[in-house]
N, C-alpha and C positions, 0 to 999 in steps of 0.2 A: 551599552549599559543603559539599561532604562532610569528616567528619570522623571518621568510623570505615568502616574497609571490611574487610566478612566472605565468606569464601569458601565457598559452599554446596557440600556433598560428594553431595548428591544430588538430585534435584527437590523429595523431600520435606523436607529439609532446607532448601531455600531458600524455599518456599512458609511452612515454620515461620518463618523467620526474618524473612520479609517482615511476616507477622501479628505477632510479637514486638518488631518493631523499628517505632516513630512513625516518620512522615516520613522512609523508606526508599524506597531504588529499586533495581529490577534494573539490574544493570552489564554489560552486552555488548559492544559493542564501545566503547564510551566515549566517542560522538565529539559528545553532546551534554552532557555530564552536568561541570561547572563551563564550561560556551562561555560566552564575552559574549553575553550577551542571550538564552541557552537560559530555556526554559519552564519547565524543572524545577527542582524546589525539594528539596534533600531532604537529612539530614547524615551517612544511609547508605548506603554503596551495597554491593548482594549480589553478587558476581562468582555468573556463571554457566559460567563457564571451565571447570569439572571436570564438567558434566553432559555429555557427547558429544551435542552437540546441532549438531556441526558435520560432516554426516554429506549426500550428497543420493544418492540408492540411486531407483533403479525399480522398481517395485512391480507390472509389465504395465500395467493400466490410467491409473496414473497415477506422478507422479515426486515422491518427498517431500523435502523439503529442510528438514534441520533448523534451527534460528530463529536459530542462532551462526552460520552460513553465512555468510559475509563477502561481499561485492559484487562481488571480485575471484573467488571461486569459483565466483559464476555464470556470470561472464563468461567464466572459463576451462574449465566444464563440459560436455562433450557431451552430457549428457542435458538442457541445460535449453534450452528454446524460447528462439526468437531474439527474439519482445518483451521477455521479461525481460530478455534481456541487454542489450538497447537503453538499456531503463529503468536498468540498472546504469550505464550508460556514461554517463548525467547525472549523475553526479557526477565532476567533470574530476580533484580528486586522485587520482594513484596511489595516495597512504600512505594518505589517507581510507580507499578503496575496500579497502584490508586490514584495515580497521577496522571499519568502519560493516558493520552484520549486519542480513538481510532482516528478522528478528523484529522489531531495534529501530527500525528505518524504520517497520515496519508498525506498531507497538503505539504511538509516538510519535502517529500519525493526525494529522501537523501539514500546512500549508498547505506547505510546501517540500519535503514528501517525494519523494523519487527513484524511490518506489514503488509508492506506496499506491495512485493512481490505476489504473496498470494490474493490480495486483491485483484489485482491486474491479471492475474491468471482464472480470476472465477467471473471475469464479466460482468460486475456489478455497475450499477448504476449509480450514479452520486445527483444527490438532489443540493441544488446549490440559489441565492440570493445576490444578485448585484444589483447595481445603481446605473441607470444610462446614463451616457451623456450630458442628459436635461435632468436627471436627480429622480426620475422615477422611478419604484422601484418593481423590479421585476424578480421570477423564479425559474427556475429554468431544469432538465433534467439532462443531466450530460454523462456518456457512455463512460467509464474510468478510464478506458483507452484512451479516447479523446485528452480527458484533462491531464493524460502524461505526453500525448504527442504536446498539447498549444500551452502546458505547461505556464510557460513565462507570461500567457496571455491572459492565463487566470491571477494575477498576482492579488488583485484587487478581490477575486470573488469568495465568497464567504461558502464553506460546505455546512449545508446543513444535516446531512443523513445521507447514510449507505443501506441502498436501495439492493438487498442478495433473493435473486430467482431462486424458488426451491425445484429446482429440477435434477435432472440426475445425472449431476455432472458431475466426474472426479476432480479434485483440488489438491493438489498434495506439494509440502513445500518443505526444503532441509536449511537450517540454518550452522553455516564453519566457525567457529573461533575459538581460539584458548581458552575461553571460559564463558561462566553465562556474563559473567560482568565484564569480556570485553567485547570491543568492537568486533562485529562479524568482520571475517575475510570474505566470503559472499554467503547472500540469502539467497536461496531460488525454487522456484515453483513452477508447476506441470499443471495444466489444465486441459482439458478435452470432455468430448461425447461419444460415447459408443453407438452408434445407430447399428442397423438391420446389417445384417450383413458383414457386421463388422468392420463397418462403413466409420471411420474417425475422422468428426467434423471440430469446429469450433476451438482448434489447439491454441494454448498462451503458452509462450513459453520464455519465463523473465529473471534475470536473472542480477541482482544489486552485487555491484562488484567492488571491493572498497579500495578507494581513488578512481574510480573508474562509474561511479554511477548508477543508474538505473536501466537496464537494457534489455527493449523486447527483441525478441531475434524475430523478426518476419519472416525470415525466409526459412527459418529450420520451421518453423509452425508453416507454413506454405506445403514443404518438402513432406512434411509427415502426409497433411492433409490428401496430398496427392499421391502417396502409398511409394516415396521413393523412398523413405526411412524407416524402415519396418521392427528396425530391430533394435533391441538398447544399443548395441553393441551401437550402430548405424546413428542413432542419434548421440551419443557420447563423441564422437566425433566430429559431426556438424558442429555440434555446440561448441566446441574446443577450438574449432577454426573460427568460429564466428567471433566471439567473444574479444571484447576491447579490455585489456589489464595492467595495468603498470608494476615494475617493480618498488616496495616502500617497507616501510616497516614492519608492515604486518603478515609479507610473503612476495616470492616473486611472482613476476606476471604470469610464466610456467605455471607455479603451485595454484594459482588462482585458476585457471583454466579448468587443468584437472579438476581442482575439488569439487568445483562446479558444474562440469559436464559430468561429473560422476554422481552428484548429487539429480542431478535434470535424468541421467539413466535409469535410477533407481527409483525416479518416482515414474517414469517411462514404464517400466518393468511392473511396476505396481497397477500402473492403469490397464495394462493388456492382461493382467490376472483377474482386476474386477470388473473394469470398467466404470464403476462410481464410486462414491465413498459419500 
């Protein structure tokens, strides 16, 4: 339960404040921070509201969108690709989706994210700010893979913007649940590159499993890469044996599999049709 809420007046200012203050959390768009049954623990919270970090600009080779960017802005945005906006539209509130900001989807890395999957499947790059050691402050550009494998090592680091290559890369993501307003049973996303040849490089293949987390399958993206999974059929499969699921309330760890390698098949299916989107 929060109990003191400070308004950071600039990045370096809230990166201070974070390090200054125990058991503190960045405040974005707020849509988890006191929920029944939210993960976070904390009795600070840092508004990031004053840092213009709600900004999404072209850059030519790619599109940055700053980390306050609310879910309704992407949706409403012409510069941003149509998977993301896809991904915004699981979340069925209207008010939510004026709330909820891609940074804090993404830095959350929880089992019910509306995001994270098809981020990690599109290879973006996150532009981020911390403090050393000594209090200096530094910026830094880290792969999105990266910040899910060391995860717990970014706890401190602040995202500033999602750095998306406009290349032609397919991105395609299904989200399971009973409704739009409940929790997903999984989100999951297919990423890849059609080369020459039809030559398929560059495969994500991730899949948010609920109790069960955030999970890239390496080896089923390895396996396509090297032409031993050619077919949905063949990758529905892999995926189903790989996948870590418990049983709870929202399905057993069986139905979670299925849904999920069936959902990984058809957007599998879908990338050997086009190749991009």
């Amino acid at each position: 339960m929060i109990q003191e809420f400070l308004v950071a007046s600039n990045i370096s200012d809230a990166l201070a404040l974070k390090r200054n203050n125990t058991k503190s959390m960045w405040f974005a768009g707020g849509t988890e921070i006191n929920r029944h049954g939210s993960t976070l623990d904390g009795k600070v919270g840092i508004s990031l509201k004053a840092l213009g970090l709600d900004q999404i600009v072209d850059e030519g080779p790619s599109i940055r969108i700053g980390a306050m960017v609310s879910l309704q802005q992407l949706i409403e945005s012409p510069l941003v690709p149509a998977w993301l906006k896809e991904a915004a539209r699981y979340c069925g509130s209207y008010t939510r989706r004026h709330m909820a900001t891609i940074g804090g989807n993404l830095a959350l890395m929880s089992d019910h994210s509306f995001l994270v999957p098809a981020l990690l499947a599109s290879r973006c790059t996150l532009m981020t700010a911390n403090l050393t050691e000594g209090g200096a402050y530094s910026e830094d550009e880290v792969p999105v893979r990266e910040y899910y494998t060391y995860y717990k090592q970014h706890a401190t680091t602040l995202i500033l913007a999602i750095s998306l290559p406009k290349d032609k890369r397919y991105v395609g993501s299904r989200r399971y649940a009973r409704s739009v307003q409940n929790r997903s049973v999984a989100n999951v996303a297919f990423g890849a590159m059609m080369g020459e040849g039809l030559v398929i490089s560059h495969v994500r293949v991730v899949a948010a499993i609920h109790g069960s987390g955030v999970q890239r399958l390496s080896e089923v993206e390895n396996a396509i890469e090297a032409g031993e999974l050619s077919s949905r059929e063949d990758v529905q499969l892999a995926v189903s044996q790989a996948l870590e699921a418990v049983d709870d309330f929202v399905g057993s760890s069986q139905y979670k599999r299925y849904i999920a390698a069936e959902g990984i098949g058809q957007l599998f299916g879908e990338f050997l049709k086009g190749g991009a989107r």
